[in-house]
C-alpha positions in Angstrom: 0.0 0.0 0.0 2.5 2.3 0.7 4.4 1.7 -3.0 1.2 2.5 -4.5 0.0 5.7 -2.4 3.7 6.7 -3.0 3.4 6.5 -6.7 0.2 7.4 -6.9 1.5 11.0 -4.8 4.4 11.1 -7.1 2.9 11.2 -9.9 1.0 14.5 -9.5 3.8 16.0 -7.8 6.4 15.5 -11.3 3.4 16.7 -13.2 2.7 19.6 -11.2 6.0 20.6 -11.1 6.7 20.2 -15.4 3.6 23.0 -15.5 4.9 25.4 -12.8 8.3 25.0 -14.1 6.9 25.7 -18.3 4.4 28.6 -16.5 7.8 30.2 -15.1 9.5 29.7 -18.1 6.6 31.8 -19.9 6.8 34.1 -17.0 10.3 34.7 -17.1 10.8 34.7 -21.1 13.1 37.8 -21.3 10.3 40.4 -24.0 12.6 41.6 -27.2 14.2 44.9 -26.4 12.4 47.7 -28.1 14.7 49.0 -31.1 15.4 52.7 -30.4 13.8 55.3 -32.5 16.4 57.8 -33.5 14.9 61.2 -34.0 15.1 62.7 -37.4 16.4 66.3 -37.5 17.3 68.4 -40.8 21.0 68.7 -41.3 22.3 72.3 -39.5 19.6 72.7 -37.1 21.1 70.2 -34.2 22.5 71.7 -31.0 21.6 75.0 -29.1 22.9 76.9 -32.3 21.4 75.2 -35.0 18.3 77.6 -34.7 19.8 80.9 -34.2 22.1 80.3 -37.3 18.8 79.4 -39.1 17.2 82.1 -37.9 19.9 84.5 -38.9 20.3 83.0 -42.4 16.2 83.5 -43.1 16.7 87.0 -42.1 20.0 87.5 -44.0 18.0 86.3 -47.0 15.2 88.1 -46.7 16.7 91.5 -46.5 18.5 91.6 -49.4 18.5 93.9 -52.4 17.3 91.9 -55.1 14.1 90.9 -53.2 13.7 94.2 -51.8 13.6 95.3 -55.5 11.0 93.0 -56.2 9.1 93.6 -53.3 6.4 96.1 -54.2 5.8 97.0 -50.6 8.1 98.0 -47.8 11.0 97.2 -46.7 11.4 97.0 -42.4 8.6 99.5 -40.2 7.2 102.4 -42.0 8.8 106.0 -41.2 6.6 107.5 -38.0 5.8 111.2 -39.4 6.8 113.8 -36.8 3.6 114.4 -35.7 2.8 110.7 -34.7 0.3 109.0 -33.5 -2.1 112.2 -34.8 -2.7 110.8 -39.2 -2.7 114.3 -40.0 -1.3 113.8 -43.9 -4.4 111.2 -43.8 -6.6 113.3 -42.8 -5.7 116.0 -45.4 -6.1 113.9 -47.9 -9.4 113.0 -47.0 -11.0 116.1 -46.0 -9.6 116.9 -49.7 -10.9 114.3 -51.2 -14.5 115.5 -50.0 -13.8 118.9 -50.7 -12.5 118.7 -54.2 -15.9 116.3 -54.8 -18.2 118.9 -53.3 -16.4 121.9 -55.2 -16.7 119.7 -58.3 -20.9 119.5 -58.3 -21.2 123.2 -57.0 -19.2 124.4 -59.4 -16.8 126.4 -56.7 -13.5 126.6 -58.6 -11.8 127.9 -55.1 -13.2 125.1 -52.7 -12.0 122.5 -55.8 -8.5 124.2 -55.9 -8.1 124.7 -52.4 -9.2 120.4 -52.1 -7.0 119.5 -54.4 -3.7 121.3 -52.9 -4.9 119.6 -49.8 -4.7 116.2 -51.0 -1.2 117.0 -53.2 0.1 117.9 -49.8 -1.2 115.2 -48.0 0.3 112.8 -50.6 3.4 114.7 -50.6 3.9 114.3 -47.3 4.1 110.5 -46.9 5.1 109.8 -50.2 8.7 111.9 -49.5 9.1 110.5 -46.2 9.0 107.0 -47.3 11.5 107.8 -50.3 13.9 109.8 -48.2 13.8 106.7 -45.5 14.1 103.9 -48.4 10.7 102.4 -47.0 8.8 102.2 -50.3 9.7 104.4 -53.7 7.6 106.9 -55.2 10.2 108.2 -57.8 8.3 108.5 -60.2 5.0 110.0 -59.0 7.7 112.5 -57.4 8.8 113.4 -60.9 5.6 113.8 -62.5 4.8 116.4 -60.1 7.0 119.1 -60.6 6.7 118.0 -64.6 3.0 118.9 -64.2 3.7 122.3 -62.9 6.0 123.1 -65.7 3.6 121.8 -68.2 0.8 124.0 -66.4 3.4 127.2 -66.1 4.1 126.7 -69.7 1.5 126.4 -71.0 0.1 129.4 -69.5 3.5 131.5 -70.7 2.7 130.5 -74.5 -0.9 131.2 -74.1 -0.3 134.5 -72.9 2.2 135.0 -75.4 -1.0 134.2 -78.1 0.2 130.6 -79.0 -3.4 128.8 -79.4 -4.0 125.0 -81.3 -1.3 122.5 -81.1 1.3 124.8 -80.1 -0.2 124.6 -76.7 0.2 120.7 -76.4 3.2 119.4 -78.3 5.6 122.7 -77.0 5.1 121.9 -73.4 5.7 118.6 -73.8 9.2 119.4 -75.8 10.5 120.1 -71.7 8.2 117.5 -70.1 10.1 114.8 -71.1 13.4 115.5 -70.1 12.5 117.6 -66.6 10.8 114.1 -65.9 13.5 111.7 -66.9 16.3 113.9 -65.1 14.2 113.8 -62.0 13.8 110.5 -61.9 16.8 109.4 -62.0 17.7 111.4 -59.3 14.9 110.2 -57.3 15.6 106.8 -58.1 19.2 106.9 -57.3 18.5 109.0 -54.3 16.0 105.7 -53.0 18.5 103.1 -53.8 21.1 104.8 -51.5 18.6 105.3 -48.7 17.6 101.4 -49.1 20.7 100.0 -48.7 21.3 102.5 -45.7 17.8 100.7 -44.4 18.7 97.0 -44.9 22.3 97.1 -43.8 20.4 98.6 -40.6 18.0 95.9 -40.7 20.8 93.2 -41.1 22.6 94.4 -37.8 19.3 94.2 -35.5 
């Protein structure tokens, strides 16, 4: 009896201990090592300059001459006018721009003059401050206004002198065209300097 109870007990016993030991083995199996994910970064940005050299080199290339030239805006903050934060020069032009409409339909030749010279000043105004500064060029609306006023002045000298017909329009123009393209060339040279001046300024901030 005691052979049989003893193999009958050992029986269990080798079984019980081939499960445990196959449950540990499951247990225990070592779990494959996650690979490590390397982080992808563009060449030139790593490290604690990569960004500021970036930075700098979007800036450099942005302020440069060539896309400043083809840039029909401006170039960098736009010059405060002395009087600022009061739009004065905007508000000339405005109160102009209603006054040279109102002198228009009455028929008041002073109120329309007097509108318009408010609104050429106005224009002026801006228009010479952002050209002096390099901001944004306006050489050639610049030019055409002291071309106009010749024209105007003579035109008004030949008509006094009795010139009538086509004497009146092709004679002005004989010193339009050269008054014009001598001033703006001037002008235009005169903005180039001032927008280098403005992007080597901007290139240093």
């Amino acid at each position: 009896m005691s052979k049989r109870n003893a193999g009958r007990r050992g029986r269990p016993r080798k079984r019980r201990s081939a499960a445990t030991a196959a449950s540990g083995a499951t247990e225990t199996a070592p779990e494959p090592a996650a690979a490590p994910i390397a982080a992808s970064r563009p060449r030139g940005t790593g490290g604690p300059g990569g960004g500021r050299a970036g930075r700098g080199a979007r800036d450099a290339s942005i302020a440069t001459p060539d896309r400043a030239r083809r840039d029909p805006g401006g170039v960098g903050e736009r010059p405060q006018a002395p009087w600022h934060p009061w739009p004065f020069s905007e508000l000339l032009i405005f109160v102009g721009a209603i006054g040279s409409l109102v002198g228009f339909a009455t028929g008041a030749t002073a109120t329309l003059f007097a509108s318009l010279g408010a609104v050429l000043l106005g224009t002026l105004e801006f228009t010479i401050r952002e050209q002096r500064t390099g901001y944004r060029s306006h050489a050639a609306l610049l030019s055409a206004v002291p071309t106009a006023l010749l024209h105007g002045g003579v035109a008004l000298g030949l008509y006094a002198l009795g010139a009538r017909g086509a004497v009146l329009v092709i004679a002005p123009l004989v010193a339009d065209v050269p008054v014009f393209w001598l001033l703006y060339r001037y002008l235009r040279a005169q903005f180039e300097d001032a927008r280098r001046e403005r992007l080597f300024e901007l290139r240093r901030r």
